[in-house]
C-alpha positions in Angstrom: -39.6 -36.3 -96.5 -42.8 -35.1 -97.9 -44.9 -36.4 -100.9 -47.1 -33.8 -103.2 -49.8 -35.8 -104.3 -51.9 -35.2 -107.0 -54.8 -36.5 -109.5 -54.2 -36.3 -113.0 -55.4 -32.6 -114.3 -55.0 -31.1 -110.5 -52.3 -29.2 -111.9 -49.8 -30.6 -108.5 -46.7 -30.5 -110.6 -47.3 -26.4 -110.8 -47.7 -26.4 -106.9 -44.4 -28.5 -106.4 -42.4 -26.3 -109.1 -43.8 -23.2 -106.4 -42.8 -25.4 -103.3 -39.1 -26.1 -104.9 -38.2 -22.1 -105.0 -38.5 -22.2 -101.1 -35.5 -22.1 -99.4 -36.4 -24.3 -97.4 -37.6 -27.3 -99.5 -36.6 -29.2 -102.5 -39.1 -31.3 -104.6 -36.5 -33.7 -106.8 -38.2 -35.9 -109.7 -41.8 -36.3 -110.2 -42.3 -40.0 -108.2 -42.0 -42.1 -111.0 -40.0 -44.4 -109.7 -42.5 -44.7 -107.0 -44.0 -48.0 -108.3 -41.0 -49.9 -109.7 -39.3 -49.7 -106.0 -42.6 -51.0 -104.4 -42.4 -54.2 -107.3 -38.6 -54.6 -106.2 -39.3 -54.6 -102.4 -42.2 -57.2 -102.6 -40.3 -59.6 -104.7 -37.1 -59.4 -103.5 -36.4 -59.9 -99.4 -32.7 -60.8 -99.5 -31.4 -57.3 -97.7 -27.9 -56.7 -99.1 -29.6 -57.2 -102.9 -32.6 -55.3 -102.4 -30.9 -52.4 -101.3 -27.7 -52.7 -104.1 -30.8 -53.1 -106.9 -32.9 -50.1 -105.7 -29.8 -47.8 -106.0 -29.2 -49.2 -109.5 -32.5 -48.4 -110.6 -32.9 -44.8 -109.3 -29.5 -44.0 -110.8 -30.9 -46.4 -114.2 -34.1 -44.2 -113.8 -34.6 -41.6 -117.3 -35.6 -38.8 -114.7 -32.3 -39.0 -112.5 -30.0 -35.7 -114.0 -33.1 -33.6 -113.8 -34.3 -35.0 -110.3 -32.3 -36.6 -107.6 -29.4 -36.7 -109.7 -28.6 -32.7 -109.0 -28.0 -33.2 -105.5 -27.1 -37.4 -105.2 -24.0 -39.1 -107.4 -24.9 -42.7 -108.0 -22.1 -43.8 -105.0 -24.2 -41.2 -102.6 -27.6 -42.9 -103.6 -25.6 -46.0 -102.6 -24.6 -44.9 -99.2 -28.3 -43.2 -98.4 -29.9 -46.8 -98.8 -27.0 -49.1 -97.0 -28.8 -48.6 -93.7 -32.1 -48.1 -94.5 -35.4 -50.2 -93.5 -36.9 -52.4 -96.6 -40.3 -51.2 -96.4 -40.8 -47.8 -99.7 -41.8 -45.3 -96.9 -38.1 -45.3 -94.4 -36.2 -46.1 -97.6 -37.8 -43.0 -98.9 -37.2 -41.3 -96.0 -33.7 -42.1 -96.0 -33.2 -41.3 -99.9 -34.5 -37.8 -99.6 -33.0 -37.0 -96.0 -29.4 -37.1 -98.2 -30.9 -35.3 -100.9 -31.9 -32.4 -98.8 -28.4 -32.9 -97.0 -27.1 -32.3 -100.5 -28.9 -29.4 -101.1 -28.6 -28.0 -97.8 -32.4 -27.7 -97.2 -34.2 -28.5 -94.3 -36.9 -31.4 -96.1 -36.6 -32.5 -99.5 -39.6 -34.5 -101.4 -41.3 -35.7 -104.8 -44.8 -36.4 -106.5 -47.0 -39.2 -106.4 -50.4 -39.3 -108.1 -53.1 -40.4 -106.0 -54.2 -42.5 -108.4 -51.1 -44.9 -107.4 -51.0 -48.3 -107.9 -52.0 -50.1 -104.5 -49.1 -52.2 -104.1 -47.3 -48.8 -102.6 -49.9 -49.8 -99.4 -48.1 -52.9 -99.1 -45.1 -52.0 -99.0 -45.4 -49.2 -96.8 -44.9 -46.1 -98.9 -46.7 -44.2 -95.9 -44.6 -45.6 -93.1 -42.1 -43.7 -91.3 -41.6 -39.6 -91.3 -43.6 -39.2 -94.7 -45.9 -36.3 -94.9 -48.9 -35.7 -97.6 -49.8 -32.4 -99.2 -53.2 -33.5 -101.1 -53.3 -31.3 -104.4 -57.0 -30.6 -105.2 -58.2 -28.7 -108.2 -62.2 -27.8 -108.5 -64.0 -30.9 -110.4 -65.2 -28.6 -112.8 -62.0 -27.5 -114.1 -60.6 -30.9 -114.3 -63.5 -32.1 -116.7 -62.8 -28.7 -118.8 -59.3 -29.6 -119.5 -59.3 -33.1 -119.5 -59.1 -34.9 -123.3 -62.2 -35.0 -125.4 -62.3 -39.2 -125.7 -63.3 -39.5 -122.1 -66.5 -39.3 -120.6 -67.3 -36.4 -118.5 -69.2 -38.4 -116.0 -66.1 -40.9 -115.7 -63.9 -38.0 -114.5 -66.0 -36.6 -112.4 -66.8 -39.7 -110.5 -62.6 -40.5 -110.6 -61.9 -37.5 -109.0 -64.2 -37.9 -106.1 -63.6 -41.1 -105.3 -60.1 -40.7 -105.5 -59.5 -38.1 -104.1 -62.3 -38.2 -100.9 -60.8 -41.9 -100.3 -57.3 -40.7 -99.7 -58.3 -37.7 -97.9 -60.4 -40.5 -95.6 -57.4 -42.7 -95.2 -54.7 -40.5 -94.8 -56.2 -37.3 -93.2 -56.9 -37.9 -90.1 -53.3 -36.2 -88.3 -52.7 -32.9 -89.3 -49.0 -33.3 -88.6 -48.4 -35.4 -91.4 -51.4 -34.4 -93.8 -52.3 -31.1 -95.8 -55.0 -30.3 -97.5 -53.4 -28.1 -100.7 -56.7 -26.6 -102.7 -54.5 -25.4 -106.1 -56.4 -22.5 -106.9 -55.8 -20.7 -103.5 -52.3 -21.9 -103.3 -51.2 -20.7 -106.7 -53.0 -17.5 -106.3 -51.2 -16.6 -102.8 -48.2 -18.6 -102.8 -46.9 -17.3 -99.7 -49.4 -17.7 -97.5 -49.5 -20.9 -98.6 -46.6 -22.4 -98.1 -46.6 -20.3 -94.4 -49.8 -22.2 -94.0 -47.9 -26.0 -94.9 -44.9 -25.0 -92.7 -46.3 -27.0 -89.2 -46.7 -30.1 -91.9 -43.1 -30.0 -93.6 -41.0 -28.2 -90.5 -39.8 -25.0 -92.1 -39.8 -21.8 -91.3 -43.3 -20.7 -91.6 -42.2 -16.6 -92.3 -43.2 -15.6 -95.2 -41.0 -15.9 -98.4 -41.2 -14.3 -102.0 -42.4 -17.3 -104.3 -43.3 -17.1 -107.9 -46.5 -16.6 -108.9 -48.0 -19.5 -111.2 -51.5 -19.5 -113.5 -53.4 -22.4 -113.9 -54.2 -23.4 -117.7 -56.8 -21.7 -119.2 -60.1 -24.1 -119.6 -62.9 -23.7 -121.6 -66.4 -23.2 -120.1 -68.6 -26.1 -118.9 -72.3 -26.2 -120.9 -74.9 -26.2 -118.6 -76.1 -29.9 -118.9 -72.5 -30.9 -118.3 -71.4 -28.5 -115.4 -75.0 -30.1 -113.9 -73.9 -33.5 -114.2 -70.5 -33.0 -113.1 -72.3 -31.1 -110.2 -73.8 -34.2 -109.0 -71.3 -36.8 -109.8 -69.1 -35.0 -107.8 -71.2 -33.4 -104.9 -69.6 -34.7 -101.8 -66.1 -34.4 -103.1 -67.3 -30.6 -103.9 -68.3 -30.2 -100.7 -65.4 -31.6 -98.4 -63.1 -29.9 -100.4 -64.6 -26.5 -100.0 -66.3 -25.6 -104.0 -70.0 -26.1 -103.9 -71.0 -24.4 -101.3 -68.0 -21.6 -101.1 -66.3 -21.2 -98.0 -67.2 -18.9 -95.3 -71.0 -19.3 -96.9 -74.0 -19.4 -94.6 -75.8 -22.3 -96.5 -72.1 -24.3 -95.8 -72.4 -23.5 -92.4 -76.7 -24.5 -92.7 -75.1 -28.1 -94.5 -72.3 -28.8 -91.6 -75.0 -28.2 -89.0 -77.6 -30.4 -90.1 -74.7 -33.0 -91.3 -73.5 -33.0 -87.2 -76.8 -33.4 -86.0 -77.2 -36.7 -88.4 -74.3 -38.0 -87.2 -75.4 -37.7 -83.8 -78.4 -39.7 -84.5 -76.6 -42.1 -86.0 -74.2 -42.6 -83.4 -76.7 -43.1 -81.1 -78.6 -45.7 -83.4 -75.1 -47.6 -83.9 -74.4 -47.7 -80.7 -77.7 -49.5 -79.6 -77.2 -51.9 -82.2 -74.1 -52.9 -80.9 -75.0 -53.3 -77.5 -77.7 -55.5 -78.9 -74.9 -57.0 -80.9 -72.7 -57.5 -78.2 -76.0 -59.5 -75.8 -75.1 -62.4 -77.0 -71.7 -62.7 -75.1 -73.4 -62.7 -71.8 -76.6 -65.0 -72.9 -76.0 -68.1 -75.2 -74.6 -71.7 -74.1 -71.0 -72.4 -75.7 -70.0 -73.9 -79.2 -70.1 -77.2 -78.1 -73.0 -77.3 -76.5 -76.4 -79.2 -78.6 -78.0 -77.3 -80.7 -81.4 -75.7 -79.9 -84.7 -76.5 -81.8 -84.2 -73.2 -83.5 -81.3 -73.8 -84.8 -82.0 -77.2 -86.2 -84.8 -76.0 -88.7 -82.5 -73.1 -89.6 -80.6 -72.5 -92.9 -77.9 -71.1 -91.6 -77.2 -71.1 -87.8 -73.9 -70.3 -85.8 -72.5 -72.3 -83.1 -70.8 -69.4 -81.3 -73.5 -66.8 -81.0 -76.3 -68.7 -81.6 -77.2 -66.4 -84.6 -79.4 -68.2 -86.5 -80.7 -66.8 -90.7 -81.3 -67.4 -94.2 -77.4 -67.9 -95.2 -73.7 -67.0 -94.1 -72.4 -64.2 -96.0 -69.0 -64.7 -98.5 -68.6 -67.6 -100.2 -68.5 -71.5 -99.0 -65.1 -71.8 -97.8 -63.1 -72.3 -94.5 -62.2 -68.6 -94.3 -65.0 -67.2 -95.7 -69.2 -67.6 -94.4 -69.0 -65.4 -92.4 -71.5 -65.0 -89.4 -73.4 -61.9 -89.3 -74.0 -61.5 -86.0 -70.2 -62.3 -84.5 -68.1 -62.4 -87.0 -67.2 -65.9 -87.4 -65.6 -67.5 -90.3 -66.8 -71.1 -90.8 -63.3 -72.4 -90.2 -63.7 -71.1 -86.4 -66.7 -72.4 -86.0 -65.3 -76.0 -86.7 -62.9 -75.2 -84.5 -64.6 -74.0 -81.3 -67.2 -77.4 -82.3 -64.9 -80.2 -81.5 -63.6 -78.0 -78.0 -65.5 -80.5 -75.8 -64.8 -80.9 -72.1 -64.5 -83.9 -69.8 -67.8 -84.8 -68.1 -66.3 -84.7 -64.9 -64.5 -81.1 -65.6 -66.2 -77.9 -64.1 -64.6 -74.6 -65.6 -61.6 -75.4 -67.2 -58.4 -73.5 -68.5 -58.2 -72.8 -72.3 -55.4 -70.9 -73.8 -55.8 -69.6 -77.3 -52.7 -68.9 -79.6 -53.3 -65.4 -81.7 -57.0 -65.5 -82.7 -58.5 -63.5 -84.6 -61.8 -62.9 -82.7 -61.9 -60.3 -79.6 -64.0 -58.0 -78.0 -67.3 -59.8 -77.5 -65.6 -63.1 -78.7 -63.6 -62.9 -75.5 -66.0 -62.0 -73.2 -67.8 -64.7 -74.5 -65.0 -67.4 -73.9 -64.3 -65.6 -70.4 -67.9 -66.6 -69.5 -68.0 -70.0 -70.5 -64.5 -71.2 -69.1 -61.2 -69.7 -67.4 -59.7 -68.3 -70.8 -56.6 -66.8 -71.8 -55.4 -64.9 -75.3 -51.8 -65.5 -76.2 -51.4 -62.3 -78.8 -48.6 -62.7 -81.2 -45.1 -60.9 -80.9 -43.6 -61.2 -84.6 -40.2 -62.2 -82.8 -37.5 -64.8 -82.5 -37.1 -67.8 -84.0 -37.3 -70.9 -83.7 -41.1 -70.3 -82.1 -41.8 -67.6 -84.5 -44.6 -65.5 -83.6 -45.5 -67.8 -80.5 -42.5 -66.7 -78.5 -44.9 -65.5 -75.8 -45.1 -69.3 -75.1 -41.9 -69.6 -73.3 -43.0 -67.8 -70.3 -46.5 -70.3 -69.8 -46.0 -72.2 -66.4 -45.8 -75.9 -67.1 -49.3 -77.4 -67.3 -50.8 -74.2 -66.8 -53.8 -75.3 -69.8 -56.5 -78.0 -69.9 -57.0 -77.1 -73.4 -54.9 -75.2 -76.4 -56.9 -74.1 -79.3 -54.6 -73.2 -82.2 -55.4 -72.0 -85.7 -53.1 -71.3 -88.3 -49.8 -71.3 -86.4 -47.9 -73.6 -86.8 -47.3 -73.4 -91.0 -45.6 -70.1 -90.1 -43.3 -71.0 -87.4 -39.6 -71.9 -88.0 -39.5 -74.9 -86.1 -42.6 -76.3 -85.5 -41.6 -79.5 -83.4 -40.0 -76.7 -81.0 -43.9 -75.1 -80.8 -45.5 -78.7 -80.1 -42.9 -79.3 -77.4 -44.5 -76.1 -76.0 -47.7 -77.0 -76.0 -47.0 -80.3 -74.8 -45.3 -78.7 -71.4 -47.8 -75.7 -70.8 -50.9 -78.6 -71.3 -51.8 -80.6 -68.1 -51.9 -84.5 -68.3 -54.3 -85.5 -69.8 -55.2 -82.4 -72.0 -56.2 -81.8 -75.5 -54.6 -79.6 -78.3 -57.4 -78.5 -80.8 -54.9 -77.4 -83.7 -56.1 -76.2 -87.0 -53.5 -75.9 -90.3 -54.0 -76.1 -93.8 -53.4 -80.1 -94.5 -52.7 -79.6 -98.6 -51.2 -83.2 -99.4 -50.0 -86.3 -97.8 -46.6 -85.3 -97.2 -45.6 -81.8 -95.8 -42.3 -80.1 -97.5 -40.8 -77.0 -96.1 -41.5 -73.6 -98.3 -38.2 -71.5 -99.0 -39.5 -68.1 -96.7 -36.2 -65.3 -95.7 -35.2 -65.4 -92.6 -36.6 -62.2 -92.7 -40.0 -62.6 -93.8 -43.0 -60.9 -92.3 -44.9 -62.8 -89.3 -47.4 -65.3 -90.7 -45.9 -65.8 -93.7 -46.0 -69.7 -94.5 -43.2 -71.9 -94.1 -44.3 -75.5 -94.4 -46.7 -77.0 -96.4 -48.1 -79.5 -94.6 -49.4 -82.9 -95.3 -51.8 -85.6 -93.5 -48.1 -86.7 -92.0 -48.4 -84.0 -89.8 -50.2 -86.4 -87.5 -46.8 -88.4 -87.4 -44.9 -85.4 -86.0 -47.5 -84.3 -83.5 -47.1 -88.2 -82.1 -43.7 -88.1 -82.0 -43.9 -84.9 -79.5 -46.3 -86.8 -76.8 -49.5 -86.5 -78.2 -52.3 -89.0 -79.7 -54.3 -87.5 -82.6 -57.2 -87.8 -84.6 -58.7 -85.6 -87.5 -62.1 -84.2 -86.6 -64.2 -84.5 -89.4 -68.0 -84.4 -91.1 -69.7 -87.5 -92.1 -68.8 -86.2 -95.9 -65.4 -86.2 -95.3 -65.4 -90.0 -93.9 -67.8 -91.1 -96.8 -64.7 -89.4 -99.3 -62.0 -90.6 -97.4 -63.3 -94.3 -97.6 -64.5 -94.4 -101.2 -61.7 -95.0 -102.8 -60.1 -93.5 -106.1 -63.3 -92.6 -107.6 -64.7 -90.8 -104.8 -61.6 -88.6 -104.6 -61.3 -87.7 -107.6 -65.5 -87.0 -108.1 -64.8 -84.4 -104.3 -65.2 -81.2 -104.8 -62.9 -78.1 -103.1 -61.5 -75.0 -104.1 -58.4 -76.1 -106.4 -55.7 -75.2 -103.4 -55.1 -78.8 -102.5 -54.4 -82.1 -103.8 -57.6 -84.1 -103.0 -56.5 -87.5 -103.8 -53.1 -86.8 -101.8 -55.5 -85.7 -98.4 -58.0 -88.3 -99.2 -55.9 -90.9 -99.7 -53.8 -90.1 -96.6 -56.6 -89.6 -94.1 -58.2 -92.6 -95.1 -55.6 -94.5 -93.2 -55.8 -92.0 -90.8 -57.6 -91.9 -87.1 -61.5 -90.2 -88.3 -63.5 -89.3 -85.6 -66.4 -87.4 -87.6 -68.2 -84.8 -85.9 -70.8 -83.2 -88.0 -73.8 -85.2 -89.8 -74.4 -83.8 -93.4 -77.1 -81.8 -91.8 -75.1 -79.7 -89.1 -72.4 -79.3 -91.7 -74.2 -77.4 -94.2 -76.6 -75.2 -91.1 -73.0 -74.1 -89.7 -70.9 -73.6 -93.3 -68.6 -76.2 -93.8 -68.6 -77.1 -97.0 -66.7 -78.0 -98.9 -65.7 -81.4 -96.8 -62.2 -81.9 -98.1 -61.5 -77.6 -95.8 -62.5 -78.7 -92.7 -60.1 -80.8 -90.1 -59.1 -80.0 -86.6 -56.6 -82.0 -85.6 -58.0 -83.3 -81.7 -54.1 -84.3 -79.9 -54.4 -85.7 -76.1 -51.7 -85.2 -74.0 -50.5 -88.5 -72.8 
């Protein structure tokens, strides 16, 4: 299926009203039903119903007789979903496959403005067989004809951001992505649609099409057209207006632009082996600090970066490390990952992270390290399936962040982890503790990978001894000082409002503290707030 896409004032409708009289091609409806269908397939998961209440509201749709329902009765509409994947782009797919069935055409489509709402990204409108023909009208003529009560400047700046940000996201294959400038297209419809026929698979000969004029607007003044000039100069540009096509000073602009780019390829890609040093220089995470980093305001314990202040905002998934990439959370993490004296290299296994690249090279260097990626498969180990085929005791240490809240059975994972470890070694596992007691979160059995199934509490510590292990919370100074103050101090702690501080506090005071971090170190390496930062330390009996 194919999507004619279109800002406001681009004048697409006129181009998919030429592209309907091909023989080849049907456009049916004009996409409004685009956005209510993403709404439906993010908040409802159960299969059978999400399929049954997306017939119902094409068929409900006002647009139906006119669009799809010439080709599709409501019982046909039916039948084209019952199979069909829950993600906007295949059920589109499989929607207007019947349609063009129906209408004995090779590809059938409909409109979408590009000025869509960005839920249609989430639920994969652009999945699947779906191919783009970018409507474009000149700048100039959309600020002519646009409505007096709106700024020129405003719709200038619209369309080129607009429209040059879906051309950067979704232009880069030519087989599913066509430029469509509405001037040339409406003047030589022909040619035109022989020119889309590689992106839409129809016959590319040569068919009489009508002919269609774009509305009349009124002439620019000068100041405006001047404004609208600049507002809108790259879009201008990358869409062929200002310079023409085919004009030497365009081909003088592409020249010089290439020549820039290869300067700053070449300055990007210095940078990044000077980025990239680091891996093959600086002592590990839990190694002391140096003298450097102790005067430091800001200073990571992974790359050794060392600067004024961690970018983002205090939190455990946010300060982010310039330099590697870090979030504060990981740096916790990788803190409390301290060997036995007696242990040379030793053998860590790491369950999905986030870092790689440099970050592996890195943990290559400073011990014998392994990346278990994540297969979004099976059940009841979720998206750690890959564990299954780990030789027993194959680990000295596990790091784990963020698993095990999205696994079905999470018992099942620690039993894992428990056979792949060696005696004797340590899990470093990392989970959002919200509460004292954990309670299971209602999640399909067909939810996407990651998404959170237990909420767990400061019990967790109860489950993970119950599978072979002994734990203790990792912790800064501030946390034991909270923990151990009672009431008051609870309630006085500070986080960001997505747990319930007096359940944790209350909880973990009770709890095994080993803290980790002096006041000092915590706020040099971004972890604050207190009450975000536990890694649960579990030794293998």
């Amino acid at each position: 299926m194919f999507l004619v896409v279109g800002q406001p004032g681009s004048e697409a409708r006129l181009v998919a009203d030429v592209l309907s009289a091909h023989p080849d091609l049907v456009v049916a409806g004009r996409g409004e039903l685009l956005v209510p269908l993403a709404f439906l397939l993010q908040r409802v998961s159960e299969p059978v119903a999400a399929r049954r209440l997306a017939a119902e509201l094409i068929v409900a749709d006002k647009g139906f007789a006119d669009g799809i329902g010439r080709h599709l009765a409501p019982d046909e509409v039916a039948g084209a979903l019952v199979d069909a994947p829950l993600r906007l782009g295949p059920l589109l797919s499989a929607l207007f496959d019947a349609v063009a069935d129906a209408a004995g055409v090779r590809t059938a489509g409909t409109m979408l403005s590009v000025l869509a709402n960005p839920v249609l990204n989430r639920v994969g409108l652009y999945e699947g067989d779906v191919r783009l023909l970018h409507v474009v009208r000149d700048a100039r003529a959309v600020v002519a004809g646009a409505e007096a009560d709106v700024a020129p400047i405003d719709i200038a700046r619209r369309w080129d951001q607009a429209n040059r940000l879906f051309g950067d996201r979704r232009g880069g294959d030519p087989a599913t992505y066509a430029l469509v400038r509405a001037e040339d297209f409406l003047s030589h419809p022909e040619r035109g649609a022989a020119a889309l026929a590689p992106v839409l698979g129809i016959d590319p000969a040569r068919h009489d099409l009508p002919h269609r004029r774009l509305p009349p607007v009124p002439t620019l003044d000068r100041a405006t057209r001047r404004l609208v000039n600049q507002t809108a100069r790259e879009g201008l540009f990358a869409f062929g207006y200002v310079p023409s096509r085919h004009s030497p000073r365009r081909a003088a602009i592409f020249g010089w632009r290439k020549g820039q780019a290869v300067l700053e390829r070449r300055r990007n890609s210095v940078a990044h082996r000077r980025r990239q040093a680091w891996a093959l220089q600086v002592p590990p995470p839990w190694a002391p600090e140096t003298d450097a980093e102790a005067v430091s305001p800001a200073a990571c314990n992974i790359c050794r970066w060392t600067g004024p202040g961690f970018t983002g905002q205090q939190h455990a998934e946010s300060a982010d490390c310039p330099q590697c990439g870090s979030i504060a959370r990981e740096r916790f993490h990788l803190h409390g990952l301290v060997p036995d004296a007696d242990v040379g290299r030793f053998r860590l296994l790491e369950t999905a992270p986030r870092l790689h690249g440099t970050y592996a090279t890195a943990m290559a260097r400073w011990c014998d390290y392994t990346e278990l990626e994540p297969a979004p498969v099976g059940a009841p180990l979720g998206h750690l399936v890959g564990l299954d085929g780990l030789a027993d005791a194959s680990a000295d240490r596990i790091v784990s962040a963020h698993d095990l809240q999205a696994v079905p059975d999470p018992d099942a994972v620690l039993a894992q982890f428990h056979r792949v470890l060696s005696p004797g070694g340590v899990l470093l596992l990392q989970l959002p503790v919200l509460a004292a007691k954990t309670t299971a979160l209602e999640a399909a059995p067909t939810a996407a990978a990651g998404t959170a199934r237990w909420a767990f509490g400061v019990d967790v510590l109860d489950r993970i001894a119950a599978a072979g292990f002994t734990p203790e919370l990792l912790v800064t100074d501030e946390f034991v000082d909270l923990a151990k103050g009672g009431p008051d101090a609870w309630r006085k702690a500070t986080s960001s409002g997505e747990l319930d501080l007096e359940g944790v506090l209350g909880a973990a005071a009770s709890a095994t503290l080993t803290p980790v971090a002096d006041r000092a170190t915590a706020r040099r390496r971004g972890w604050i707030p207190a009450v975000l930062f536990l890694t649960i330390r579990a030794q293998r009996a």
